[in-house]
N, C-alpha and C positions, 0 to 999 in steps of 0.2 A: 487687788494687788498691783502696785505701779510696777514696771520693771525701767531699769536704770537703761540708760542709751546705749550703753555695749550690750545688754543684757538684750535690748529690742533686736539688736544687731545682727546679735550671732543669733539668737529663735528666728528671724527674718532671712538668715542665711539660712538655717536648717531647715523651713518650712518649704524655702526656694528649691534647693538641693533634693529632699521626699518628693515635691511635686512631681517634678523632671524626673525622677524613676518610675515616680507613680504612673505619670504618660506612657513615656517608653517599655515600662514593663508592661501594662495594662492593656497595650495596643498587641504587643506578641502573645498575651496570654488568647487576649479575642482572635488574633489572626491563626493561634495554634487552635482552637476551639473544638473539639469534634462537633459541631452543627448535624445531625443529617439531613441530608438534601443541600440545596444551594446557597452554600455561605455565605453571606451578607458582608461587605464591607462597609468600612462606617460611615459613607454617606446615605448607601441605601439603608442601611438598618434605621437612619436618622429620619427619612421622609418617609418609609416605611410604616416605623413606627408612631409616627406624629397621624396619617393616616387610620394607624390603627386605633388610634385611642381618641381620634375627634372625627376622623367623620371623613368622608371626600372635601375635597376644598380645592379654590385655587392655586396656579403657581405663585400670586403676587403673596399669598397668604403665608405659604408652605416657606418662602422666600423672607418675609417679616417673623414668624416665627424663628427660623433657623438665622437668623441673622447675616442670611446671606444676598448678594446681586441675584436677581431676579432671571439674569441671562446663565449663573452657574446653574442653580434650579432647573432652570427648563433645560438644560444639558443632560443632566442629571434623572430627571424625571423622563427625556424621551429615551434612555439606555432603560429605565424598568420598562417601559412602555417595551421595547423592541425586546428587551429579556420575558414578555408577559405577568409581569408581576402588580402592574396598574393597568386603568384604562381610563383615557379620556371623555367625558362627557359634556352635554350642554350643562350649562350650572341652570339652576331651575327657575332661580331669580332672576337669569341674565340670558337666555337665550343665546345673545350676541358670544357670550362669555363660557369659555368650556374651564371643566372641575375634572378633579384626579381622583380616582379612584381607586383603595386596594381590589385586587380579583382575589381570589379564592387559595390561590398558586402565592400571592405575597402575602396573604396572610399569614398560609403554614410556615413559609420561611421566617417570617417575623416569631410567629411562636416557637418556633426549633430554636432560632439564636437568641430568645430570650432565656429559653430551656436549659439552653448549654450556658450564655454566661450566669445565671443563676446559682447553676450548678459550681459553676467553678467560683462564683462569689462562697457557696457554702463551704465549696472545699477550705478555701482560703480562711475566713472567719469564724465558720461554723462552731468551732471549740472556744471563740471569745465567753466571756461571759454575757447575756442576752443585754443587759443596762450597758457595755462598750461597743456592741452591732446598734445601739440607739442613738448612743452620742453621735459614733461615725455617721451614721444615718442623717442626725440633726445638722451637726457640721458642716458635711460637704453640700447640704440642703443652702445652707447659711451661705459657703464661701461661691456656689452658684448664683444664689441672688447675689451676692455683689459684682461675680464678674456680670450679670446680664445687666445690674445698673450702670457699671461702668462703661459698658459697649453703649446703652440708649445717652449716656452722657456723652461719650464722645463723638456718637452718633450726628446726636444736637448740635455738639460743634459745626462740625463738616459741612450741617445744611444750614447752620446759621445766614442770614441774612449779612452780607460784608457791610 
């Protein structure tokens, strides 16, 4: 189905307009969250979790993943260090080269604020029908890959050769 140029217009206005609640809502709902124990905010939940689900790893790593400066990172990462929720290590291959590691203390927190926003994903969708929690599922899968294409393109730019 084509849709006409006012028609792309105004769904590209509406899309725009959802997003911007979706953030803003999404972020009070996480910041309201009953977690127990020590609530995560979203950059630790972000290095946190990328730890939990791959492994110890570098800053420059954790930095390329997250698509961020390599000096917010390691800002970031020594506040868990100094909260005990990481620990630095030699990385195994590199000696020279120290890896991040979840402790025991970030893991629980990683699974409490998964627990809790889970939950309140259920609260929220829970009554869809289970093919519209798939689509949404597919979707925001979809419009994620593109913003991370968009970032590695403009990326490219920036380090392009003048």
């Amino acid at each position: 189905m084509q849709l006409k140029a006012d028609e792309t217009r105004d769904v590209l206005d509406r899309v725009e307009r959802e997003m911007t609640r979706l953030v803003r809502r999404a972020q009070h709902v996480t910041l309201h969250t009953d977690a127990p124990g020590q609530p995560l905010e979203r950059s630790a939940y972000l290095i946190l979790g990328l730890l939990n689900d791959r492994g110890p790893m570098r800053n420059t790593a954790l930095a390329e993943l997250l698509q961020l400066d390599g000096s917010t990172v390691s800002r970031h990462v020594a506040g868990l260090q100094r909260d005990g929720l990481v620990t630095r290590e030699a990385d195994p291959d590199d000696g020279r080269a120290a890896q991040v590691r979840l402790t025991p203390t970030g893991r629980r927190a990683v699974e409490s604020t998964r627990r809790a926003r889970r939950g309140a994903l259920r609260e929220l969708i829970g009554s869809w029908p289970p093919e519209d929690q798939q689509t949404l599922a597919v979707l925001l899968a979809r419009l994620n890959a593109g913003l991370d294409d968009a970032y590695t393109q403009a990326h490219e730019k920036e380090n392009a050769p003048a």
